[in-house]
N, C-alpha and C positions, 0 to 999 in steps of 0.2 A: 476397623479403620473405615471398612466403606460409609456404616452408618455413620461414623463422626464425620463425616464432609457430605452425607447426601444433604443434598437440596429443600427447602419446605417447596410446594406448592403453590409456585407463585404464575401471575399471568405475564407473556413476554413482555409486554409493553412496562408493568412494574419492575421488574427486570431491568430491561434495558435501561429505563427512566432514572434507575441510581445509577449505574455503573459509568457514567461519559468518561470519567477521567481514563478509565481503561483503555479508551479506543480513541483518547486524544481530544478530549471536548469539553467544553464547560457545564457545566451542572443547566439542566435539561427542563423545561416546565412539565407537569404531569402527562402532558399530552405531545410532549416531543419522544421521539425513540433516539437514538445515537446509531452515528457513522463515524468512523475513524476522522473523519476530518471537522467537526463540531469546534466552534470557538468561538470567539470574539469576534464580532462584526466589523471592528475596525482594522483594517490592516497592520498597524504601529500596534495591536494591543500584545500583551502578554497571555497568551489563555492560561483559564484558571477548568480547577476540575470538581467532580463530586464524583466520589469511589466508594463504590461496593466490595470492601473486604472480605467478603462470601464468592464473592464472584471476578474473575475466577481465583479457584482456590489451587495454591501447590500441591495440597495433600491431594485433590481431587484428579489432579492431573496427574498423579504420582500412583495413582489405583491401576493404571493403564500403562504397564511396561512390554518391550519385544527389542525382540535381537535384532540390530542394522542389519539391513538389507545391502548388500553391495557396498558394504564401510569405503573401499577403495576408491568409488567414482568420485571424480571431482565435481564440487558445486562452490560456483560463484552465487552467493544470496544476492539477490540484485532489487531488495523491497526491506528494508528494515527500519526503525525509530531508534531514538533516543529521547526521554523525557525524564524530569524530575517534579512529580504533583503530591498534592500532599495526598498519602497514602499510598501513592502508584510510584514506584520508581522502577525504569530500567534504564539502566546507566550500563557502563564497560563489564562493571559484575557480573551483571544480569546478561546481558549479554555472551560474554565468554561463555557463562554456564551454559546457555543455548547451543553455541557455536561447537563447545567441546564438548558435546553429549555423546560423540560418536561419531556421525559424519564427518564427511574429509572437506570440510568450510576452510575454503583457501581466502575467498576473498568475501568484501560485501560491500551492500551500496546503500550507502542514509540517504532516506525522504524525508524531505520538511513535513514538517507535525507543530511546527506554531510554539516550538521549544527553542527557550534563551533567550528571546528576544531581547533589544537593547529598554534599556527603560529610559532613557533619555535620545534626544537629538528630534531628527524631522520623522514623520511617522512612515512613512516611504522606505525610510533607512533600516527602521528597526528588525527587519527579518535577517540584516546580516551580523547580528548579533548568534540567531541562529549555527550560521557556517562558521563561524569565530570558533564558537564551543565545541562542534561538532568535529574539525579541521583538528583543535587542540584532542579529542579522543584521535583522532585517526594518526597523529604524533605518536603518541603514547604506544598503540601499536607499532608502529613502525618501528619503534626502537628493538624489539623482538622479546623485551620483556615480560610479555605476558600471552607468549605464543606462535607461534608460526603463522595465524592465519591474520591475512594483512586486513584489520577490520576499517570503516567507511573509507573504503582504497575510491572512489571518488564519493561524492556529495551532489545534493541535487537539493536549490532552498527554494526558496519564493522570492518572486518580485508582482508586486500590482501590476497585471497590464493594462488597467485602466488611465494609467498616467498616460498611453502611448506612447508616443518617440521619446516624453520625458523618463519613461522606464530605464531607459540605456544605461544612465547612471548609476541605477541602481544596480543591474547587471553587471555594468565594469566593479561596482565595488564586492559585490558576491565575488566575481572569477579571482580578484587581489584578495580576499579576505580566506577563499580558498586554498590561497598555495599551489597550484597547481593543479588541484582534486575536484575543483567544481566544473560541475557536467550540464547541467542544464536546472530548468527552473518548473514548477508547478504550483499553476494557480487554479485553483479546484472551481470547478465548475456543475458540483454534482448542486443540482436542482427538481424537484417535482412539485407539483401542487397540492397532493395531500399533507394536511399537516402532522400526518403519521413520521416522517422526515423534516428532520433539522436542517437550517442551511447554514451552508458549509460558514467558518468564519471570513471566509471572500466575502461570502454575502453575495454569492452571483444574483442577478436575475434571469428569467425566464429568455433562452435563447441567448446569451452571454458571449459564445462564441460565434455568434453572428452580426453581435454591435463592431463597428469600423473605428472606434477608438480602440476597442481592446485587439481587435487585429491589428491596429497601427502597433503597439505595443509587441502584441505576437510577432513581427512582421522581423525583430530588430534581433532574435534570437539567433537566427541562420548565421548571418555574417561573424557571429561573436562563437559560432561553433556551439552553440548552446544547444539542446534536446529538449522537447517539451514532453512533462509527463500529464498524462488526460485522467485524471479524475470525477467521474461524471458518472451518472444512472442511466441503464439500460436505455431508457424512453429516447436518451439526446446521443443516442450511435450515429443518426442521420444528419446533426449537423456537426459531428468530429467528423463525417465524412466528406461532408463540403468544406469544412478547415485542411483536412487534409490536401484534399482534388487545390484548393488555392494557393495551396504553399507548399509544393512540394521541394523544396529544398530544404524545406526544414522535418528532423528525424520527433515523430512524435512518436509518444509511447504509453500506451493505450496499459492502463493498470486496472490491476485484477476482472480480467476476461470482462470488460465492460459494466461491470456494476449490475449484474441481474438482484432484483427486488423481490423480496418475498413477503413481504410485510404490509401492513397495511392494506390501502385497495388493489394489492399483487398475494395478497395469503390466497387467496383459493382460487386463484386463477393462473396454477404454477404452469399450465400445458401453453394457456392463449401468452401469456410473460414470456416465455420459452421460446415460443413462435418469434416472437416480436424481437425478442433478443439475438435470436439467430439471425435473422435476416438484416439486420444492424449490423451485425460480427461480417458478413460478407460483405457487405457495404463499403464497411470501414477498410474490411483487408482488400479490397479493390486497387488501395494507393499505394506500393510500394514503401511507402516513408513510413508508413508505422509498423511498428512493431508490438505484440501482446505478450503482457505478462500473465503467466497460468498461475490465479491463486485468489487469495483473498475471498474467497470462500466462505471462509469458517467465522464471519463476523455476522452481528446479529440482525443484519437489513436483511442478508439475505434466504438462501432457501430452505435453509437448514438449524436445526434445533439441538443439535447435539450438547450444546452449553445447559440446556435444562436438563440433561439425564441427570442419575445417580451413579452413573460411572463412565467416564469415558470413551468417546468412540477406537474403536482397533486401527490398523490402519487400512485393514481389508474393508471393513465400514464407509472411511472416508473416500477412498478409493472409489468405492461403488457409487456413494451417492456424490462422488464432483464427475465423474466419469463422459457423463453427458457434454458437458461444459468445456473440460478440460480435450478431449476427443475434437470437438466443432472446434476449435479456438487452434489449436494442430492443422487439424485439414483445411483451416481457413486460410492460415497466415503462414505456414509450411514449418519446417523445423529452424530454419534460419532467422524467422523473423520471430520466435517464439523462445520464450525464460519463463523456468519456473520462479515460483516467488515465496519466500514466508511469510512476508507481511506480518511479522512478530513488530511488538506484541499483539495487534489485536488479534489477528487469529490465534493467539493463546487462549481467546474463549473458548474453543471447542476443541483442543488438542494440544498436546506439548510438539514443543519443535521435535524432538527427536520421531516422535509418532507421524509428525505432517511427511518430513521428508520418504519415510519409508511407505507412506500414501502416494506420494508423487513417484517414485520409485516403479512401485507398481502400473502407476499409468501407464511407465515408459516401458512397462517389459513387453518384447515384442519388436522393440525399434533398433535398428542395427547401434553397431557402438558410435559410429562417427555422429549418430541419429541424437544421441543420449547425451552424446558431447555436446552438441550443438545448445536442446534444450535444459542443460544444469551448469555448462559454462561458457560454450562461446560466443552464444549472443548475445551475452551481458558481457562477456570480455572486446565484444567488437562494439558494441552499441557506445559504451560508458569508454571505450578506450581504458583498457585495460593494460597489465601484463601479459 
C-alpha cells in the first residue's frame, strides 16, 4: 500500500502550484505557491480552484495510524472550513469523519474560506451567502442527528473593511444571516513581496492594516461585539501590533501562531525567520485583546515538508518539529489567551486530524489540567462565546 500512494519526486513549488483548491485558492500561475486564503481578487467573486488529486491522498494519510492520546479531554476546534470545488470537497461528511475519529470534538468554529458566495446582488453582499450555508450546516447539527458534537456552534465570515463605516451593513446583515452564531469577521491581510506568495483574495496591499479607511471599517466591529480574526505573514506581526495598541476594545485573534514563512526567500533562512517571528509574537501579545491560535502549521508556506514524504509524519514527529513555535506562542500570550487549532482541511496536507490532535496533545503534556482546559476548550469557548 505504501508504494501505491508514495509520491513521484516533485519540486515544492510544482507541488504546491497544482494543489490551491486544497488550501482554499484559485488555480495559481506557475510561479505562485498557495496559502490557505488564495482567491479571487474581487471581494463579491466566487473562488474557483485547481486540485491536485495526488495531493493530499486518503490512502496516504491512512499509512499513519496510533491510539488517542487522552480520548477523554475535551476540545473545542475553534479553526475549521467548509468548501465545495471541483475535486476538493469537505462538507458535513467530511467533516464528521474528522470530528468522529476518536477525540472528544464537543464543539467547533467555521472561518470564511471564500465558500458559497452569493452570485447575485451588490458585490459587498456576497460573502453572506457564505454564513447562509455555513449557519444551514450548523442547523443540521444541532438537531443531533448526526452526533453529539455541536459542529460550526458559532461562525466567523468576511466583510471588506475597505468600504469603512459603509462596512456596517454588511456586518449587520452577516450577524441576521447568522442566527445567532456569528462571532466576528476576517479580512486576510497576509501580504509579502516575493512573488513566491499569492495574495490573499482581499487583494490587501502592502501595510493594509495601516490604511485609515480600512481602520475606519475595523473601527465598527467592537460596538456590534464582533472579533477580528488576523490572518497575515510573520513579517506584518509589527503592524497587528499597532492595530491592536489602537483598538483595544476590539478582541483580535491572531490565527495560526502568526503565519511563519518557510518558503521562498524564508527556505534557508529558518534561524534569522524564527528570530523575527519571535519577536513579532511578543510584540503582538504585549495587548491584552488578542488572543493566538496554536496551529496551522502543517500548510505548505510554511516550515515544514512533511506533505512531500512517502509516509506520514507520527505525531511524536509533529510534535517535535511545531514544538518551537507552539512553546513561544504559550509563554507569549499565557494559557488563557491561547486555543489550539486544526485548521482542517489544509493542514490535512501534512497529517490526518486524528494524528494532529494527538501532536497537540503531546505539547500539552506537562501542563496542569485546568492548563489543558484552557488551551483545547475554554478559550475558544470564552473568546467565541460559547456553551
Amino acid at each position: 500500500m505504501e508504494e501505491q500512494v508514495r509520491r513521484q519526486s516533485v519540486s515544492r513549488r510544482t507541488l504546491l502550484s497544482g494543489t490551491a483548491g486544497l488550501l482554499g485558492g484559485t488555480a495559481l500561475s506557475p510561479g505562485a505557491v498557495l496559502a490557505q486564503n488564495t482567491g479571487p481578487a474581487s471581494t463579491g467573486a466566487a473562488p474557483t480552484s485547481s486540485y491536485n488529486p495526488h495531493y493530499p491522498d486518503p490512502a496516504w494519510l491512512a499509512l499513519r495510524q496510533e491510539e488517542i492520546i487522552e480520548p477523554e479531554l475535551e476540545i473545542v476546534d475553534p479553526h475549521h472550513h467548509l468548501w465545495d470545488r471541483p475535486g476538493n470537497r469537505f462538507l458535513l461528511d467530511q467533516l464528521l469523519a474528522d470530528v468522529d475519529s476518536g477525540h472528544k470534538i464537543t464543539e467547533t468554529v467555521f472561518v470564511e474560506c471564500g465558500s458559497m458566495y452569493r452570485a447575485d446582488g451588490p458585490a459587498e453582499m456576497k460573502p453572506v451567502g457564505e454564513t447562509e450555508f455555513v449557519n444551514g450546516t450548523a442547523a443540521m447539527s444541532a438537531s443531533g442527528q448526526y452526533g453529539t458534537t455541536r459542529l460550526c456552534r458559532a461562525i466567523v465570515g468576511h466583510a471588506d473593511l475597505r468600504l469603512g463605516d459603509g462596512v456596517t451593513r454588511v456586518l449587520e446583515a452577516q450577524i441576521a444571516a447568522g442566527d445567532g452564531r456569528f462571532r466576528g469577521i476576517r479580512h486576510s491581510v497576509a501580504w509579502d513581496a516575493s512573488d513566491a506568495f499569492p495574495r490573499a483574495r482581499t487583494n490587501p496591499v502592502r501595510g493594509q492594516m495601516l490604511d485609515p479607511t480600512w481602520r475606519a471599517g475595523f473601527a465598527r466591529l467592537a460596538s456590534l461585539g464582533l472579533t477580528f480574526e488576523a490572518w497575515l505573514y510573520h513579517p506584518q506581526l509589527t503592524d497587528l501590533a499597532d492595530l491592536a495598541r489602537a483598538y483595544p476594545q476590539t478582541t483580535i485573534v491572531l490565527n495560526h501562531v502568526g503565519g511563519p514563512l518557510g518558503i521562498g526567500p524564508y527556505e534557508h533562512k529558518k534561524a534569522e525567520t524564527f528570530a523575527q517571528w519571535n519577536a513579532g509574537i511578543l510584540e503582538v501579545a504585549k495587548s491584552p485583546n488578542v488572543v493566538v491560535k496554536l496551529g496551522g502549521l502543517g500548510m505548505p508556506i510554511g516550515m515544514f515538508d512533511f506533505y512531500t514524504r512517502p509516509k506520514p509524519p507520527s505525531s511524536e514527529e509533529l510534535a517535535t518539529a511545531y514544538k518551537p513555535y507552539i512553546e513561544t506562542g504559550i509563554a507569549a500570550f499565557g494559557v488563557n489567551r491561547a486555543m489550539f487549532e486544526s485548521n482542517f482541511p489544509p493542514d490535512g496536507a501534512s497529517s490526518s486530524y486524528q494524528i494532529l490532535w494527538n501532536a497537540l496533545k503531546r505539547l500539552a503534556d506537562g501542563y496542569s489540567p485546568s492548563e489543558k482546559e484552557a488551551l483545547f476548550s475554554g478559550t475558544a469557548k470564552r473568546v467565541y462565546r460559547l456553551s
